[in-house]
N, C-alpha and C positions, 0 to 999 in steps of 0.2 A: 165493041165495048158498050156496055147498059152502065147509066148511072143513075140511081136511084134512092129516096130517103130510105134508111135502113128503119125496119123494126124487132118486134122481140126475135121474131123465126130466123133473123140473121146473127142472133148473140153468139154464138159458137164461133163460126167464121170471123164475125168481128174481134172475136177474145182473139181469136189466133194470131189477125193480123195485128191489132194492136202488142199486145206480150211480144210478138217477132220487134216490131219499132224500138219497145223498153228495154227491150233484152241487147238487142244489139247496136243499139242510137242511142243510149242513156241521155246524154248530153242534149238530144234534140226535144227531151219531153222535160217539164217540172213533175210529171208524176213518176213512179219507179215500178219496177217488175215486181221487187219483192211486196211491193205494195197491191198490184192489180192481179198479181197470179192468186191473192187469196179470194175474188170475190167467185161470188158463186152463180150459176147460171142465171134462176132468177135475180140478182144483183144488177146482173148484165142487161137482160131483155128489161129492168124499171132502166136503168140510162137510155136505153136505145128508143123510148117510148117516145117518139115525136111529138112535140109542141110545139106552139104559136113561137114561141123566142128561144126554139132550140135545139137544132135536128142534127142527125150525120149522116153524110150522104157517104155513097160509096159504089167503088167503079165495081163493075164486074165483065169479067172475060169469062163468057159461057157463062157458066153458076157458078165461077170462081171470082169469090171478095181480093181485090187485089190492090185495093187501096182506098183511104177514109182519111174524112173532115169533119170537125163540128163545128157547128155556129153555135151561136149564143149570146144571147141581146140581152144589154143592161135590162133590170127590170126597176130600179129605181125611176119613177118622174122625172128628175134632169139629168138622168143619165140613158135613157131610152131611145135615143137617137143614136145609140151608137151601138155596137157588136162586135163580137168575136171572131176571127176562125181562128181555132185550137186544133191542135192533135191530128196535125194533117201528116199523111204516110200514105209512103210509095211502095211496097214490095220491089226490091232492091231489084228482079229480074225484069222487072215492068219500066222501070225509069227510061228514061231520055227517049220516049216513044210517045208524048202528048198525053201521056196520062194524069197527069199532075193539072199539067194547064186545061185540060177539058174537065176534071172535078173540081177546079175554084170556079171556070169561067161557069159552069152548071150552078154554081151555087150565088156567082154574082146575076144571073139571071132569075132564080127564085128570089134573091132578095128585094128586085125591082118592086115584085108585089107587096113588101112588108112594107104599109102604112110608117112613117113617119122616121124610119131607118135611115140616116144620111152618112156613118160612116163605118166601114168595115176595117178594123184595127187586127193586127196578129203579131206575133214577136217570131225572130228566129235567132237560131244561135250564129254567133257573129263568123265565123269563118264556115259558113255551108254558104258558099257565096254562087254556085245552083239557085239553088232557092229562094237565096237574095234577086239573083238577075232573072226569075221566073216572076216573082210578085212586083218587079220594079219594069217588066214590060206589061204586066197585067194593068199599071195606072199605081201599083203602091209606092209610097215616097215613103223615104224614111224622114224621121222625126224625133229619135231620139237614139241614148246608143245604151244600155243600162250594163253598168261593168260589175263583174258580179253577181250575175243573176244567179245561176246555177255552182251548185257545189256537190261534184258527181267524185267519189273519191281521196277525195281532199285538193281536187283539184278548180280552181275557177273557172266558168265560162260565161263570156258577154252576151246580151242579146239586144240583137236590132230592133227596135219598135219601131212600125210598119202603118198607117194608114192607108185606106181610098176612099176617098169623095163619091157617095153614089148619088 
């Protein structure tokens, strides 16, 4: 497995794995398919364009994209100490195989180097308790429980907010 910050030449593969997450995980994202299946290539390759406070990394088996994360660091002055991981997915045939934990722990190692960065925040939805017991041996504590976040259907869903201390 290669993990690597994606950019524009990986937009395709990324649309696919992301739309696969929205399409069949609604619940897991705040954004939605019918919303992301309309951007258009170039749309894709300006998000994927790496920056200082804001990349997505992504595993690959062979030259196969098989799962993605983004960071994303406040850019406000008191709120710059702190970051995102967003939109993290697993291709459903890749899970419970160390893929997930070797694309945060890749990403909690690039963060080392970001100047002034002291805490990496993420939310999950409250019963993917995976995912919970994945970030909660990675060093993340929970810190809050937000009821209602999501409203996929007309239905509720809770999410955990997540901390780590770097």
């Amino acid at each position: 497995m290669n993990i690597r910050i994606l950019g524009y030449k990986d937009a395709e593969q990324y649309h696919k794995v992301r739309l696969h997450g929205l399409l069949n995980y609604p619940t897991f994202f705040s954004s939605s398919y019918e919303h992301e299946n309309n951007y258009t290539v170039p749309e894709i390759e300006q998000r994927l364009r790496p920056q200082a406070d804001k990349f997505t990394l992504g595993a690959f088996e062979e030259s196969q994209l098989i799962a993605i994360a983004t960071f994303k660091r406040e850019t406000n002055a008191k709120l710059n100490h702190k970051g995102f991981l967003v939109g993290m997915y697993v291709m459903p045939e890749k899970r419970e195989k160390g893929v997930a934990r070797a694309l945060v722990e890749e990403l909690l190692r690039l963060l080392r180097e970001n100047e002034g960065l002291e805490q990496l925040h993420l939310t999950v939805e409250s019963t993917n308790e995976r995912a919970i017991a994945l970030y909660e041996s990675l060093g993340f504590k929970q810190y809050a429980l937000e009821r209602h976040a999501l409203k996929v259907d007309g239905n509720y869903y809770d999410e955990v907010w997540m901390v780590k201390e770097l």
